[in-house]
N, C-alpha and C positions, 0 to 999 in steps of 0.2 A: 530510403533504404535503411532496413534495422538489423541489429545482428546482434548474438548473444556478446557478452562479455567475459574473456578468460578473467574471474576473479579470484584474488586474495584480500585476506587478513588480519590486518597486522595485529601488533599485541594488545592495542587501544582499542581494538573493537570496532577499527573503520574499516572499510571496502577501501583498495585501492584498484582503481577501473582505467581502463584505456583513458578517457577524454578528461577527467574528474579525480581526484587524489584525494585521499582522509574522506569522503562521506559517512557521517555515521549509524551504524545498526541501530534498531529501533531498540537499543537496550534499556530497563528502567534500572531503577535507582538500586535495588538489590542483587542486579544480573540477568533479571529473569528476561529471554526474549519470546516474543510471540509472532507465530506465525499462521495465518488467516486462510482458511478454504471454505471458499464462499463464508455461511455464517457458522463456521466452526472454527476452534483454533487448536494446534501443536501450540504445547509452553515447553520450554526448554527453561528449568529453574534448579537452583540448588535448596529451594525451602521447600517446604512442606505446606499445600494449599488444600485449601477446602471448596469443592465445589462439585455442586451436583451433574450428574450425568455425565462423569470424568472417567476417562480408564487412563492406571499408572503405568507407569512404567519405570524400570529401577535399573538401567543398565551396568553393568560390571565395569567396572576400568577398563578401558578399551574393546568391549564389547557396541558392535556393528549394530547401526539404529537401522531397523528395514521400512524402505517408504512403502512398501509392499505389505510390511504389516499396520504400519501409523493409517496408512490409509483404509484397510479396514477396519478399523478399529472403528475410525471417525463416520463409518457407516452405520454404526450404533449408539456412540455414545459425540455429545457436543464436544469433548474436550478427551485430546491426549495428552497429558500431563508426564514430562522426562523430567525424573529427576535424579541427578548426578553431582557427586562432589564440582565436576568441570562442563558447569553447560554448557561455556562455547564451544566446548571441545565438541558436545552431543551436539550441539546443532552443527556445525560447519560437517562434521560425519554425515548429517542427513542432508542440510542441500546442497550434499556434494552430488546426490543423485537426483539434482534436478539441473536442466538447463536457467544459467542466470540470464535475466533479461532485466533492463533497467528502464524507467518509464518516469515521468513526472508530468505534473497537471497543478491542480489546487483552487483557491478559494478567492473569484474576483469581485469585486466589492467599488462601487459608485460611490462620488462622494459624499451620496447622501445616505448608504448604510444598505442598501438594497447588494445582492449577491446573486452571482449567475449559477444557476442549477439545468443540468439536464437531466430530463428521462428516456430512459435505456432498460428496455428486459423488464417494464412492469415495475422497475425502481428508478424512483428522483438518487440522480448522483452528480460527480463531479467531473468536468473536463479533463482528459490526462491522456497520455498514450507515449508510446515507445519512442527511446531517445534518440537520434540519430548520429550516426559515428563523426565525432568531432565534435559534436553541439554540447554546449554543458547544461546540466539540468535545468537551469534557470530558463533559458533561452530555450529549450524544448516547455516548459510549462504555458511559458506563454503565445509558442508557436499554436502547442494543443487547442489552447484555449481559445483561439482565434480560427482556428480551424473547424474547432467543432461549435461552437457556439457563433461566430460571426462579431464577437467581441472587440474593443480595438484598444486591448493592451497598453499603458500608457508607463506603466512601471510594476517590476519584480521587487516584490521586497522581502521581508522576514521568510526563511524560511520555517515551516509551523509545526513540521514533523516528517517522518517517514516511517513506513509500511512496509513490508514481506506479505503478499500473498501466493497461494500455489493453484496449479490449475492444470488437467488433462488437456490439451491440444491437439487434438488429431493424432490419439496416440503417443503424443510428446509430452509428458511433464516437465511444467514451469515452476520457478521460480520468479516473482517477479518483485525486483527490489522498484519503490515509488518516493520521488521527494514529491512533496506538497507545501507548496509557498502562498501565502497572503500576493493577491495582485490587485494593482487599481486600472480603472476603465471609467471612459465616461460613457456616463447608461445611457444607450442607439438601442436600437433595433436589432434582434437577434435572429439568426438562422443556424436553425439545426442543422446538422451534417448528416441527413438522412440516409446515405451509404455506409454510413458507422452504425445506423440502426438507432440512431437518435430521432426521438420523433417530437419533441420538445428542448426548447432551450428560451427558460426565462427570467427575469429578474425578479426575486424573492425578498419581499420587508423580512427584516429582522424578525419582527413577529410569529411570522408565517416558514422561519426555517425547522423550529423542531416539531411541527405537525409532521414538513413532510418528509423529514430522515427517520418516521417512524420504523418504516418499513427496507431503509437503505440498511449496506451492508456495514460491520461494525469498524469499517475502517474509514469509510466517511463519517461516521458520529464520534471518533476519534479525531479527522480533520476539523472537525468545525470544532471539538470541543478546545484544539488546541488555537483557532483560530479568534473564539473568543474568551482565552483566557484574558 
């Protein structure tokens, strides 16, 4: 059983969530946070970026970010770009109109360097799914992982990053906040979770992992890039 999370805040830019305390938002080094629909993105930033096929946006102090508008926007152009003296202020005004939902998965890896990948919807991706009430992120990553892949999780470790993406649901927009952790396994035999629409799950040489996040979305080529720094 999964349920949304009443979230807040606080002034360090961490989520404080029912099961998990201080998580933190995907913020970089300057403020700016990025928020992923399919392969587009909402930035929510205070600099000034350059980038093709962007529509700005310049909100007034305290002026209302509409997901009603972001969202059409992002039907035309790759990137909505907010920019505002207080981004976090802009962003937490925008996904306040989304239901939050929290989720974790990540990057499980033999100890001989090989990594478990699934494909799902015509893309090679990652194990992950929705956190269950009480479970802490760590411990959903590595239920996921086992679940969809047939994996046999042997230790959680680093976590590598986290993610915001959004999504229409049956008429319900999401938000959905994701930790992504480094995990080891000893390399068995895998079975897809063919009910999740998984129709592969396999062990990937190092070699053979940026052929095939060619085509994944840009928040897996975000986890892996963080998983081999």
């Amino acid at each position: 059983m999964t349920k949304p999370y009443d979230v807040q805040i606080n002034k360090s830019g961490n989520i404080v969530a029912t099961a998990e305390s201080d998580m933190p938002l995907p913020i970089e080094a300057d403020g700016t946070i990025r928020v992923s629909f399919a392969d587009k993105e909402v930035i929510f930033t205070s600099e000034e970026l350059s980038l093709e096929n962007a529509y700005i946006l310049r909100p007034q102090s305290g002026e209302h970010i509409s997901r009603a508008k972001v969202t059409t926007f992002l039907g035309n152009y790759n990137y909505v770009v907010v920019i505002s003296p207080d981004s976090m202020a802009s962003f937490i005004d925008f996904a306040s109109q989304f239901v939050w939902v929290e989720a974790a998965g990540g990057v499980v890896a033999s100890d001989e360097g090989s990594v478990v990948m699934i494909r799902r919807n015509e893309r090679w991706d990652l194990p992950k799914g929705h956190r269950e009430v009480g479970e802490s992120f760590a411990e959903c990553a590595a239920r996921e992982a086992e679940e969809e892949t047939g994996a046999k999780v042997a230790s959680v470790d680093r976590l590598l990053c986290v993610t915001l993406h959004c999504y229409n649901l049956y008429g319900k927009w999401e938000m959905k906040y994701t930790a992504w952790y480094a995990m080891r396994a000893i390399a068995s035999y895998l079975t897809p979770q063919r009910e999740e629409g998984i129709i592969q799950a396999e062990w990937i040489a190092p070699s053979c992992v940026e052929e095939k996040i060619k085509t994944s979305f840009p928040t897996i080529k975000k986890v892996f890039a963080s998983f081999y720094e």
